[in-house]
C-alpha positions in Angstrom: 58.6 153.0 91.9 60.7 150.2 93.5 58.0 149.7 95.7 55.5 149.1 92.5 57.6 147.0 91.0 58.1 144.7 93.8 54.6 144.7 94.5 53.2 143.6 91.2 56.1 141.1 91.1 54.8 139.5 94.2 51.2 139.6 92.9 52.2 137.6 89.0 54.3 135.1 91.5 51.0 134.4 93.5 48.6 134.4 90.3 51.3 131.6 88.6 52.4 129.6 91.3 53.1 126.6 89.2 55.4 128.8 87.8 57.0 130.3 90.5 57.6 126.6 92.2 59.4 125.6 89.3 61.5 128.6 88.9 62.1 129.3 92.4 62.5 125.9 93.7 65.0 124.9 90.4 66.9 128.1 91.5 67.1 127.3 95.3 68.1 123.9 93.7 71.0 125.2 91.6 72.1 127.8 93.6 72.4 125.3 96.8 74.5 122.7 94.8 76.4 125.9 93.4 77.2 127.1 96.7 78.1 123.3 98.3 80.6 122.8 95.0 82.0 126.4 95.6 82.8 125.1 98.9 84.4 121.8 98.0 86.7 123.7 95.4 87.4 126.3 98.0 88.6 123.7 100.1 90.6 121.9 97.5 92.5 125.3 95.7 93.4 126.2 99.3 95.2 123.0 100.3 98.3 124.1 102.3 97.5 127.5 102.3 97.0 126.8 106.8 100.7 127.3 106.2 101.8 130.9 106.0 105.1 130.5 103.7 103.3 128.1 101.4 104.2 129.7 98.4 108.3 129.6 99.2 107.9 125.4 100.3 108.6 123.0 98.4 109.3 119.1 98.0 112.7 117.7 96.7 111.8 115.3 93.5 114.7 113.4 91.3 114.3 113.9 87.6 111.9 110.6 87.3 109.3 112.3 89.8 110.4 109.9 92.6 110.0 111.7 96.2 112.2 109.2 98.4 115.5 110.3 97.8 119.2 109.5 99.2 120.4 111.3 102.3 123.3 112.0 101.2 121.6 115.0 98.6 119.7 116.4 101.9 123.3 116.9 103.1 124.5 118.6 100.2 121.5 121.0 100.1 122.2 121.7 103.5 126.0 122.4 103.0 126.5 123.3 100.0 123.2 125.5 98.5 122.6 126.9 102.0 122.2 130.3 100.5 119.0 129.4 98.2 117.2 128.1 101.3 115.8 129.0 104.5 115.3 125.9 105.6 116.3 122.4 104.4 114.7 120.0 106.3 115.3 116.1 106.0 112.5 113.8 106.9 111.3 110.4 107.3 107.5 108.8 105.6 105.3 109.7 108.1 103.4 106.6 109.9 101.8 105.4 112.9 104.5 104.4 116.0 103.3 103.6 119.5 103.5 106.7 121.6 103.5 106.5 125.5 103.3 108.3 128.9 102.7 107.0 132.1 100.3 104.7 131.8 98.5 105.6 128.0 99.6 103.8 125.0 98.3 105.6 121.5 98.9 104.6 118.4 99.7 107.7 116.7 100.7 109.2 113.2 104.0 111.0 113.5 106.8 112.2 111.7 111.1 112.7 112.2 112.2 115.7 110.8 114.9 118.6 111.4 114.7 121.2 113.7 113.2 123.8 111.0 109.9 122.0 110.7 107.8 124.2 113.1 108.9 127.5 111.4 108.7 126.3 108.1 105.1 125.0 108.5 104.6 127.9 110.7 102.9 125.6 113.0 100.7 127.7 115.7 102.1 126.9 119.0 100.0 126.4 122.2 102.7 125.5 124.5 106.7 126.3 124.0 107.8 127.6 120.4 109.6 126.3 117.1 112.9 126.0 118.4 111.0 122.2 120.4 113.1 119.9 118.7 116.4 121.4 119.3 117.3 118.7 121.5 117.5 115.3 120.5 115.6 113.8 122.5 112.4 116.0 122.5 108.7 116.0 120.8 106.4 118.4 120.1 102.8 116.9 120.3 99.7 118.0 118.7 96.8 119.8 120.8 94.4 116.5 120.3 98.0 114.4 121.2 98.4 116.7 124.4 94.9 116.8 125.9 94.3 112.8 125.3 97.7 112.1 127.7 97.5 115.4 130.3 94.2 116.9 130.0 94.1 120.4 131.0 97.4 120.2 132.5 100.6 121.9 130.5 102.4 119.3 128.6 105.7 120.8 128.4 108.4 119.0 130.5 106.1 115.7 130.7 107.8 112.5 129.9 106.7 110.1 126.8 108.3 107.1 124.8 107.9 106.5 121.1 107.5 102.9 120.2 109.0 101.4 123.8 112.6 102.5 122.6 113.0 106.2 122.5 112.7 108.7 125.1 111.7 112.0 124.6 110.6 115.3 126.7 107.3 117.4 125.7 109.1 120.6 124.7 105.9 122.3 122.5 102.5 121.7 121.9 100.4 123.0 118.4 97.3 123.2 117.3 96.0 120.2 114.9 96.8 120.9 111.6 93.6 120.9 109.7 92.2 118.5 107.1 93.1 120.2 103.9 96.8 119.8 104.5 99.2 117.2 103.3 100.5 117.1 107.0 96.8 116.9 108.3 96.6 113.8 111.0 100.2 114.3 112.3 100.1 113.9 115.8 103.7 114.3 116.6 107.1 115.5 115.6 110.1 114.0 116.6 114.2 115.2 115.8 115.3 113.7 112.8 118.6 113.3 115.1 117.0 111.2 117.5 116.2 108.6 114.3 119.7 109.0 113.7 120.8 108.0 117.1 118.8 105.0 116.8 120.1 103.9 114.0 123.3 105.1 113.7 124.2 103.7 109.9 121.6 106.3 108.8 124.8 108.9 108.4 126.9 106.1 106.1 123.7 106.0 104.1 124.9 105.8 100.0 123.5 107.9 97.0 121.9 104.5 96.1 119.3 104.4 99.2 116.2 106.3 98.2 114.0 106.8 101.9 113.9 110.5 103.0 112.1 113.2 102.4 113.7 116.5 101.8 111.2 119.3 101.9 113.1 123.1 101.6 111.7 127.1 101.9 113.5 129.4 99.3 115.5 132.4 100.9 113.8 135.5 101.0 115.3 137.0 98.2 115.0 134.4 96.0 112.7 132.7 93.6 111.8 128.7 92.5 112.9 130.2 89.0 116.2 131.3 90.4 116.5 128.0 92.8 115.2 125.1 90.1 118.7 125.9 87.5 120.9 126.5 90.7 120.7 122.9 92.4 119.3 120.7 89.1 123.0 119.2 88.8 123.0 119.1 93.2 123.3 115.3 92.8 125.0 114.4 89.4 127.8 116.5 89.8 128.9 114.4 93.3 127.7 111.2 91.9 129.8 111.2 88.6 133.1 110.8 90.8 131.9 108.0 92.7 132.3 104.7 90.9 129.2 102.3 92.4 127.2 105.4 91.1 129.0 106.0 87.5 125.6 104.2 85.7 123.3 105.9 87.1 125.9 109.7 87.1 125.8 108.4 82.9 122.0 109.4 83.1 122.9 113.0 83.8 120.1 112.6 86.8 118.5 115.9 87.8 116.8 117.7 91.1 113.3 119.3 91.2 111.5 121.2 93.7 107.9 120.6 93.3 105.7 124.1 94.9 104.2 123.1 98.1 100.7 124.7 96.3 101.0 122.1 93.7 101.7 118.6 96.4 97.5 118.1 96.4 96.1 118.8 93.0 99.1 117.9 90.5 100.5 114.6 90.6 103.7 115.7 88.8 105.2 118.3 87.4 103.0 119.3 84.7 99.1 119.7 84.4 97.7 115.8 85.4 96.5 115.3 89.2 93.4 115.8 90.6 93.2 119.1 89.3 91.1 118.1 86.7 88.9 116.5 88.9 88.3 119.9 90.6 87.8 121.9 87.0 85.2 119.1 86.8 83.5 119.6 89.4 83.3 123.1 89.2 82.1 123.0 85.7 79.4 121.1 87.1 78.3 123.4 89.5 78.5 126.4 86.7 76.3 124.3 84.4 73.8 123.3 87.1 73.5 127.2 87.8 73.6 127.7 84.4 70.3 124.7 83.5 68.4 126.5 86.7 69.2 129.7 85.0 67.6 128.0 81.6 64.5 127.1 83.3 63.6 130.6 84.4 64.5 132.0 81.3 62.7 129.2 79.2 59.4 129.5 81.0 59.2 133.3 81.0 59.6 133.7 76.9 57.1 130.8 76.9 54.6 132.7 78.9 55.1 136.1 77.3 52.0 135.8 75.3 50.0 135.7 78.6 51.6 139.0 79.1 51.5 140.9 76.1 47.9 142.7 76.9 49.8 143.8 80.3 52.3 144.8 78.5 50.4 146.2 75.6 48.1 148.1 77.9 51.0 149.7 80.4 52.9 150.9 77.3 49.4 152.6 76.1 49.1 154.4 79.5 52.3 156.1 78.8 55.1 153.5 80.8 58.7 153.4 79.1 60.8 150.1 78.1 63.0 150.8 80.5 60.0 150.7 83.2 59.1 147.7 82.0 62.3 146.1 82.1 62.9 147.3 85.4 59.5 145.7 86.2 60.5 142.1 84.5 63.9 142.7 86.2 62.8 143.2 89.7 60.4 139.9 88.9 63.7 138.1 88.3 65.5 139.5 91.1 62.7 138.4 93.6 62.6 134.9 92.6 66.7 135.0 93.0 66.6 136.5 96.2 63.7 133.8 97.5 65.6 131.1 95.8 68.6 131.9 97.3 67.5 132.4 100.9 66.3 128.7 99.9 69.7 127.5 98.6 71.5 128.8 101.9 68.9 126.7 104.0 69.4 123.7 101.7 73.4 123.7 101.6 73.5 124.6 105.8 71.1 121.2 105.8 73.1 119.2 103.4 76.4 120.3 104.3 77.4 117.5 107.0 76.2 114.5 104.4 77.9 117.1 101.7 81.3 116.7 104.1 80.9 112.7 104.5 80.3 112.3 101.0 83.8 114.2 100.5 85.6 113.1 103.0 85.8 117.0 103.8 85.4 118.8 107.3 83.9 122.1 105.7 81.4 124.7 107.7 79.7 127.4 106.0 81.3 130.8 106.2 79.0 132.5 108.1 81.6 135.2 109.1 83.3 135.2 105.9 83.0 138.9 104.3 84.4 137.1 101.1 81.5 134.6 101.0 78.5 136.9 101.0 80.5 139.3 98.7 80.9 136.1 96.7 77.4 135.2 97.6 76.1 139.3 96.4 78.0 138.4 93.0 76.6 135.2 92.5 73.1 136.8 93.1 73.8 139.8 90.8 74.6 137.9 88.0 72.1 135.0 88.0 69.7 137.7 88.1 70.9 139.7 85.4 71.4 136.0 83.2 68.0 134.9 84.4 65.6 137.7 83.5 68.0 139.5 81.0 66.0 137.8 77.4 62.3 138.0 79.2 63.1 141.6 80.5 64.0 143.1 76.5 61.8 140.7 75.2 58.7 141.7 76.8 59.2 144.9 76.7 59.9 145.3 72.9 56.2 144.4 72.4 54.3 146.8 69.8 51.0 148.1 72.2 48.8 148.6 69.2 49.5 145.3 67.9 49.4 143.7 70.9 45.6 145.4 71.5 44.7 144.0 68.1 45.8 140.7 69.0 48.2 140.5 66.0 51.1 140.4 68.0 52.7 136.6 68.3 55.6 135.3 69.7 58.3 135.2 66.8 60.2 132.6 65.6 63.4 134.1 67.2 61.6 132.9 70.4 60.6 130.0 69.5 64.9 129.3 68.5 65.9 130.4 71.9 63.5 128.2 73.6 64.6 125.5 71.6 68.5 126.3 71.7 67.9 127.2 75.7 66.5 123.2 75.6 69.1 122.2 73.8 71.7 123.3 76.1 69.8 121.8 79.0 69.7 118.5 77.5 73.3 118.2 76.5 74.7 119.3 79.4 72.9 116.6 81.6 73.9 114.0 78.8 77.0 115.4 79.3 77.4 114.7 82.7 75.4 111.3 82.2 78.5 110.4 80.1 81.2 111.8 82.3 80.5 110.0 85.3 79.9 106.8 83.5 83.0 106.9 82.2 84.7 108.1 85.5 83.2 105.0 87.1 84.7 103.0 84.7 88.0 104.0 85.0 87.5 103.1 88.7 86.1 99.5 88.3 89.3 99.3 85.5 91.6 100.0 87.9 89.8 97.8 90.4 89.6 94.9 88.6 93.3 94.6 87.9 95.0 91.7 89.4 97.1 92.4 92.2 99.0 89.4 93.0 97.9 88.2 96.6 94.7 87.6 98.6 92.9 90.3 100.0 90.1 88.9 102.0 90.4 88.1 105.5 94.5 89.2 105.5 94.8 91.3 108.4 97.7 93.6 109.5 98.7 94.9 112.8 102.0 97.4 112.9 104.5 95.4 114.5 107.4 97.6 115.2 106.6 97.4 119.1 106.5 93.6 118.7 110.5 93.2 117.7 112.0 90.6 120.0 108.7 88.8 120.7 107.6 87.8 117.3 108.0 84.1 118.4 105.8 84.2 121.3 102.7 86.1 119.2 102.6 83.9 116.3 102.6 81.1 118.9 99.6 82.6 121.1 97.9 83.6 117.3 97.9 79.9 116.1 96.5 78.9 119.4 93.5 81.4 118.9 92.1 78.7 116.4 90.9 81.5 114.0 94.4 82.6 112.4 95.6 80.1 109.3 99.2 81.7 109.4 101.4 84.6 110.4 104.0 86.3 108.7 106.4 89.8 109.4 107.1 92.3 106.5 109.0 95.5 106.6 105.4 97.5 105.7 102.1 96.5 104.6 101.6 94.7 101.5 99.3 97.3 100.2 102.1 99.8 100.0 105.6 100.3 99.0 107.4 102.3 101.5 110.8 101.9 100.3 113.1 102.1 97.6 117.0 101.2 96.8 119.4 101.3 94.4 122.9 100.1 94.0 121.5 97.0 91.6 124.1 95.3 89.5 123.6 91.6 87.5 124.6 89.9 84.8 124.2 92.0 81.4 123.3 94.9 83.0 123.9 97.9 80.5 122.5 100.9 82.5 121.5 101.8 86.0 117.7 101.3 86.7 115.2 102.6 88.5 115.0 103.0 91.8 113.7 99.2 92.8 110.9 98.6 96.0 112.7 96.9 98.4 110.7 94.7 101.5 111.7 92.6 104.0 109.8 89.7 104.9 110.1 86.4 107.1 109.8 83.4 104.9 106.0 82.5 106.3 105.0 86.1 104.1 104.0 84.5 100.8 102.2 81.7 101.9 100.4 84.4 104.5 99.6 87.0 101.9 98.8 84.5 99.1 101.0 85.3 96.3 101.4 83.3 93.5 104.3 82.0 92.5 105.4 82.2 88.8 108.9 80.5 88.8 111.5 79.0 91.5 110.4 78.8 94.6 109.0 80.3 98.0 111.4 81.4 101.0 111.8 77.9 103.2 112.9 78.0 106.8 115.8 76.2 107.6 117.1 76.9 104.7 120.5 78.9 105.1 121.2 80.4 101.7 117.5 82.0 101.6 119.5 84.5 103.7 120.9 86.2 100.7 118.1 85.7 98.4 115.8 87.2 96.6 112.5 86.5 95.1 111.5 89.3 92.7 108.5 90.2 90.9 107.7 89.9 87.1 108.1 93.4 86.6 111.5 93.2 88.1 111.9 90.6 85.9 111.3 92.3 82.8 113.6 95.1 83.6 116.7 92.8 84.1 116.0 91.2 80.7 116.4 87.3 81.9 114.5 84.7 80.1 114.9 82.1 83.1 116.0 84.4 86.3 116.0 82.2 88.5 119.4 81.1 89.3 120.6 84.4 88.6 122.6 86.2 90.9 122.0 90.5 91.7 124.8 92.1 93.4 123.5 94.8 96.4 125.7 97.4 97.5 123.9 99.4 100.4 125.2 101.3 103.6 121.7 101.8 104.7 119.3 98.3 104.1 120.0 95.8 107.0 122.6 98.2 108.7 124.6 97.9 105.4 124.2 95.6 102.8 127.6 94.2 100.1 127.1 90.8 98.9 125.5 88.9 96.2 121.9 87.8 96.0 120.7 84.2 94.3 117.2 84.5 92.9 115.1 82.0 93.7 111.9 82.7 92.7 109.7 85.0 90.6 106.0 86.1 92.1 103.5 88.1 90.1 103.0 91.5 90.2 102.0 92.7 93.9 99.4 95.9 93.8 101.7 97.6 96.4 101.2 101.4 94.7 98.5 103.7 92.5 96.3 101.1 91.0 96.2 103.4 87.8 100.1 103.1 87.4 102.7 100.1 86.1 103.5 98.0 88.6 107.3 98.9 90.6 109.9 96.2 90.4 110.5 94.8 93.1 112.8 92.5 95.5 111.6 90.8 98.6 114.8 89.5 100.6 114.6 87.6 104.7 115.0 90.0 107.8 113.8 89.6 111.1 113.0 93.0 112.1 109.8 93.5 111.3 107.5 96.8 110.7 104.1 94.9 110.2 102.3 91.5 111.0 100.1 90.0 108.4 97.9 87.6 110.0 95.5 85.6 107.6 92.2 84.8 109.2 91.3 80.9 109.1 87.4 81.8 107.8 85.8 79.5 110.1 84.9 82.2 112.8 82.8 85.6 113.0 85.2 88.6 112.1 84.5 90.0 114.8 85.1 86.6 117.1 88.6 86.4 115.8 89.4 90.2 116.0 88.6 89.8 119.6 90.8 86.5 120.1 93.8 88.2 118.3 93.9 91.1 120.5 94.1 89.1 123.4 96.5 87.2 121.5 98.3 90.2 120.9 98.0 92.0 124.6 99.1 88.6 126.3 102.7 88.8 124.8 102.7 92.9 125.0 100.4 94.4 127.7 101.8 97.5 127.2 101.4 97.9 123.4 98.2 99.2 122.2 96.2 97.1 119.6 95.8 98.5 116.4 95.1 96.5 112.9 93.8 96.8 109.4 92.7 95.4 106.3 94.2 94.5 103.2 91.0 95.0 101.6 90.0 98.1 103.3 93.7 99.4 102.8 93.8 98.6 99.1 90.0 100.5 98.8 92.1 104.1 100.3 94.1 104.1 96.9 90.6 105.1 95.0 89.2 106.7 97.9 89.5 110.3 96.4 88.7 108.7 93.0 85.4 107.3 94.1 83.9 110.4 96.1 84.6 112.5 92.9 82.6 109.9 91.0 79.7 109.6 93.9 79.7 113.3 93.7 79.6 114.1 89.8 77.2 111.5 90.1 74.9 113.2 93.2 75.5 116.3 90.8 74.7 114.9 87.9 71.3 113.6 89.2 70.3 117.0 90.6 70.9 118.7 87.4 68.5 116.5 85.6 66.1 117.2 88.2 66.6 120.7 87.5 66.3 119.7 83.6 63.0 118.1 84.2 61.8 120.7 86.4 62.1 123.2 82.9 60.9 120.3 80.6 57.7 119.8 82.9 56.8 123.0 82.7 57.3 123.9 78.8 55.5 120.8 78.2 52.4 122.5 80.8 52.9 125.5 78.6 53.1 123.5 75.2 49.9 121.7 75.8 48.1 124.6 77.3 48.9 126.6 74.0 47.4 124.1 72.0 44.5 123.2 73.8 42.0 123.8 71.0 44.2 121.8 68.9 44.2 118.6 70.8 40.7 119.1 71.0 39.9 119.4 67.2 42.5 116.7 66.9 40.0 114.4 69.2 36.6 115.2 67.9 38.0 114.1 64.5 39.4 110.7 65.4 43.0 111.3 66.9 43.9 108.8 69.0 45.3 109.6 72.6 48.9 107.4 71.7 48.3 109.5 68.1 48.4 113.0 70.0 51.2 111.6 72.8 53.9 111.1 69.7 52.8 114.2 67.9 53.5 116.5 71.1 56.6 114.7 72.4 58.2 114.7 68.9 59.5 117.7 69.4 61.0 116.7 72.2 62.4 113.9 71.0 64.3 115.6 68.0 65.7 118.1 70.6 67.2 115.3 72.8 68.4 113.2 69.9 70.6 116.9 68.5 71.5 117.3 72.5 73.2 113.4 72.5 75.2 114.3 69.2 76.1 117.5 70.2 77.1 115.7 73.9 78.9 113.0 72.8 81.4 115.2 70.6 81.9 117.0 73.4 82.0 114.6 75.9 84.5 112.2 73.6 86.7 115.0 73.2 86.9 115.6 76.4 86.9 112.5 78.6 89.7 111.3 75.5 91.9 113.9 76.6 91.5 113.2 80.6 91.9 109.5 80.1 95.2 110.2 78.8 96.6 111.6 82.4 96.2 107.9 83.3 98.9 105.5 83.0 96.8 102.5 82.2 93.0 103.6 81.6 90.1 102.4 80.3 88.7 102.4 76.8 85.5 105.2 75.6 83.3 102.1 74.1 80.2 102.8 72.4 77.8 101.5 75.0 78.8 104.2 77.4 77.4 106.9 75.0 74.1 104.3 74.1 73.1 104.5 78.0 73.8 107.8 78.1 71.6 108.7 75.2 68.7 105.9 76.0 69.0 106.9 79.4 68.2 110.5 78.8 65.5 109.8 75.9 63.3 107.5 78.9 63.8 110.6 81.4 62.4 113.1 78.8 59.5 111.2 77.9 58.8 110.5 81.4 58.9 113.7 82.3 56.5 115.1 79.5 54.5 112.4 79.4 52.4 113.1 82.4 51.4 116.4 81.1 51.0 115.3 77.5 48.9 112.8 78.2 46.8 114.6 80.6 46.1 116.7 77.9 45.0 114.6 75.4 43.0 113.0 77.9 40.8 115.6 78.5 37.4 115.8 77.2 37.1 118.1 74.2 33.9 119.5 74.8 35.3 121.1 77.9 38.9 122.5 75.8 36.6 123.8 72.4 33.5 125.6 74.9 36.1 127.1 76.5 37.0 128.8 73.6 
């Protein structure tokens, strides 16, 4: 019987291959972009999940979701909660330091970080074991690390030197921590104790110093919900009795630990983060499967009357319904089964653009019992939605009727085919909508001003270059292609740290925690920033040594009309080795874009030190890129041989803050235009089947003086009145929805009208293209031929 069935399947397929193009190849269509997003939310839900105990780590947060916290709280973890955790582990921002041996200069990503780092990230060790950075003076490299300074040879006891001041023994090497990872790209770790001994004032550090990273695993026996009540008070209850603290102890300030399975899709601690990009995106790959789904569905109910004599006659002969639905069943399960052998050649084929477009390093799971369970599932049920209606449709059909040629296709049919339309259409106007708007937001957020000059301001880490800062900006403004120089404690594209310990004049409560940099006084005119009151750092100038130049926002949250002139008191044991004197304000800049484009802007203070972690170096304009890149590097290697060259732009730096932003618009938008392909693969062929139905029609319609623009409207206007009840039915939806996402967004765009006019002309001009061609065909054809055939 199976064999029958499958047989005469194969045979209606051959006799209708119009058909079986547009419902195969729509399938292979949905099902490949359904498998590729499947992937890509595989790969996103799983972040972190390379580490085994990723469901006991978690970050250390203060109760206004700031990350960089005192070191003085990692020590009281450590002492005083020791039973809640496993590990406690204190850490520094990771970033890129100059890593040596022998000969071989890298610039490398690494981080300092206690001893329980391996274990806790259960790092899978090559060489040596977790216990590595029990001495001081160790590292543990990274497989790619290893093999680019010894090759084949072990790395354990070999000699290296981070940033031409600390030197360290290879004591373990681990495998590269893979992309989907928030420690992906670390190339080494180094003892948090070895940063100490560098710089000793680390330990005398104050509760008003926000720059480590505490990152804890929970006991064994106990829970986040038993831990989170336990050390919430960890830091007010210590602060209160110190009196440079009693402001901010006033504020009650609590201690959060933010799941190591929630760091990657939620931004804080409640639902907002990219999260919702990924439910996004995988309702787009459901309502692509669900549109190729439509198509098949659609054209078989549209068909049935070319099947009701088959039908009709095998029911005569003495078949059963649930034959025939068996029969109409196996049809569907064919074309599933073809069109998914199809989809898996698509997605293997469009997997590595799939992986540039997402910054993603995904392979197909050919091994993975999961996936082609998944993949048996998937099949299953597309086959059961897809020829489900056509199967009990058909097979209800009255043989004697059908004989007699009174059988039609009811007006129950005729609704589903409409309502199946319907759907089609406002899910692709849906999605037209969607990533219109998440463009939007992007070009919002991009447009804001943010406060310097971006083009041709270069940036070189400069922590190898302390000491010999004179001699490169010399050799630079010899090059002929460099307009100025300048130092900063990090890039101006970022804020990498944050103090406390503020006080001024009508100060009421402590604020929040304040971006701190440190720049030479060439910085602003380097960088470009625009001065809004006061004046610019001078050299030569002796008081500029304890001052400040703030930024507006800064500005507004100290409440002075006229700050300049004022004077802020800084109390700090860790900024410049310890830091207990007044500061005179001498100028106000405007905001600098140093964070998330999509939030407020930080206040922040910009104070004179001469060590440096970063040179900015503006380019002069009047040579190639290229030409000057070259010249500055030799610039660069003349006054340090031994330092490897490495640089940036502010541009290309300031374009990583939307990075993840823009491949989730270019891929609801790649999306978006496959699923009205998939659309107008279903529209195409109802409108073949609309105007092959009413052949005679158009051909009466002719002989009596229609017109060929006459017939067009009358054919497409049913069309028409579908899409226009798809765009109201869209843009509810779509407002609703879109409203509600905005709103994770600090500052955000506005849903104007226009946005849902394109979307709605946009899809109106892709329907009447598509049925166009066939309606006109039709009513171009000669009568003569459409009545004699009759």
């Amino acid at each position: 019987m199976l064999r029958s069935y499958l047989k005469t399947g194969f045979r209606h397929l051959l006799r209708n291959k119009s058909d079986a193009f547009i419902n195969t190849g729509g399938l292979a269509l949905g099902i490949s972009i359904a498998i590729l997003i499947g992937l890509w939310v595989n790969d996103e839900l799983t972040f972190n999940q390379y580490h085994k105990n990723h469901e006991r780590i978690a970050k250390v947060f203060k109760w206004t979701g700031q990350e960089w916290l005192p070191y003085p709280l990692a020590v009281e973890l450590k002492e005083n909660y020791h039973q809640s955790f496993k590990h406690v582990v204190v850490a520094d921002n990771p970033h890129d330091f100059i890593i040596s041996s022998g000969e071989q200069r890298f610039n490398a990503r690494g981080e300092f970080a206690d001893t329980g780092i391996a274990e806790m990230l259960s790092l899978e060790m090559i060489e040596g074991d977790w216990s590595g950075l029990t001495d001081p003076h160790s590292v543990m490299l990274s497989e790619s690390m290893a093999r680019s300074f010894f090759g084949n040879e072990s790395a354990l006891g070999k000699l290296a030197r981070i940033n031409n001041l600390m030197d360290v023994t290879v004591t373990g090497v681990y495998k590269d921590i893979p992309h989907n990872s928030n420690f992906a790209g670390i190339r080494f770790f180094a003892p948090f104790d070895l940063l100490i001994i560098q710089y000793p004032g680390i330990r005398q550090a104050t509760w008003d110093d926000h720059w480590v990273f505490v990152y804890t695993e929970l006991a064994p026996h106990m829970t986040f919900e038993q831990v989170a009540p336990l050390i919430e008070e960890a830091e007010s209850k210590v602060i209160r009795n110190l009196d440079y603290m009693k402001a901010e102890a006033a504020e009650n300030p609590k201690v959060w630990l933010h799941p190591m399975d929630k760091w990657h899709l939620y931004s804080d601690f409640s639902s907002n983060g990219p999260i919702q990009f990924v439910v996004m995106v995988g309702a787009i790959g459901v309502f692509v499967l669900l549109l190729a789904c439509i198509n098949f569905m659609n054209l078989a109910t549209a068909r049935s009357e070319k099947r009701m004599r088959e039908v009709g006659i095998r029911k005569s002969i003495g078949s059963l319904r649930s034959q025939l639905v068996g029969q109409f069943f196996s049809e569907s399960f064919i074309v599933v089964i073809l069109a998914f052998v199809m989809a898996i050649v698509f997605a293997s084929l469009a997997l590595p653009a799939f992986n540039e477009l997402s910054g993603k390093e995904m392979a197909m799971p050919w091994l993975n019992i999961s996936y082609w369970l998944s993949a048996i599932i998937l099949i299953v049920i597309t086959g059961i939605v897809a020829g489900s209606y056509p199967a009990l449709y058909l097979s209800s059909f009255r043989p004697a009727a059908v004989l007699k040629g009174q059988n039609r296709v009811g007006k129950l049919a005729t609704f589903l085919r409409r309502g199946l339309v319907t759907v089609q259409f406002t899910v692709s106007i849906s999605l037209i909508i969607a990533t219109i708007v998440v463009y939007k937001q992007i070009i919002f957020a991009k447009n804001r001003e943010v406060g310097y000059s971006r083009a041709g301001l270069m940036m070189v880490p400069g922590r190898a270059f302390n000491g010999k800062y004179d001699v490169i900006r010399e050799e630079l403004l010899k090059t002929g292609v460099v307009e100025n120089v300048a130092t900063a404690g990090g890039q101006v594209t970022s804020a990498w740290s944050q103090g406390g310990g503020f006080e001024w004049r009508g100060k009421v409560q402590d604020p929040p925690a304040v971006g701190t940099l440190e720049v030479n006084n060439t910085f602003g005119a380097t960088v470009g920033w625009k001065i809004i009151a006061g004046r610019d750092f001078e050299e030569g100038v002796a008081s500029d040594s304890n001052a400040f130049i703030i930024n507006e926002a800064a500005a507004r949250m100290m409440g002075f009309d006229a700050p300049v002139g004022e004077v802020v008191h800084w109390k700090s044991k860790w900024h410049r080795g310890g830091v207990d004197s007044d500061f005179r304000i001498i100028g106000v800049v405007s905001d600098l874009m140093m964070k998330s484009p999509f939030d407020n802007i930080m206040p922040a203070v910009f104070f004179l030190q001469k060590d440096f972690g970063v040179v900015h170096i503006r380019l002069a304009g009047s040579s190639p890129t290229s030409e000057a890149i070259s010249k500055i590097e030799k610039a660069f290697r003349k006054a340090a041989p031994e330092v490897p060259f490495e640089y940036s732009f502010a541009d290309e730096e300031y374009n990583q803050k939307f990075a993840y932003e823009e491949r989730i618009g270019k891929l609801a938008s790649v999306f978006s235009v496959l699923a009205i392909v998939i659309s107008c693969l279903g529209l195409f062929g109802m409108a073949s089947f609309m105007t092959e139905r009413r052949t005679k029609e158009i051909g009466v319609r002719k002989v009596v003086g229609a017109s060929v623009f006459s017939l067009w409207q009358l054919m497409s206007r049913e069309f028409v009145a579908l899409a226009f009840l798809s765009f109201v039915i869209a843009s509810a939806i779509s407002f609703y929805a879109l409203d509600q996402w905005l709103q994770s967004f600090t500052l955000r765009t506005d849903l104007s009208w226009d946005v849902f006019a394109v979307a709605g002309a946009g899809s109106l001009f892709v329907t009447l293209l598509t049925v166009s061609y066939r309606l006109l065909q039709a009513a171009n054809r000669n009568p003569v031929n459409s009545l004699r055939s009759e």
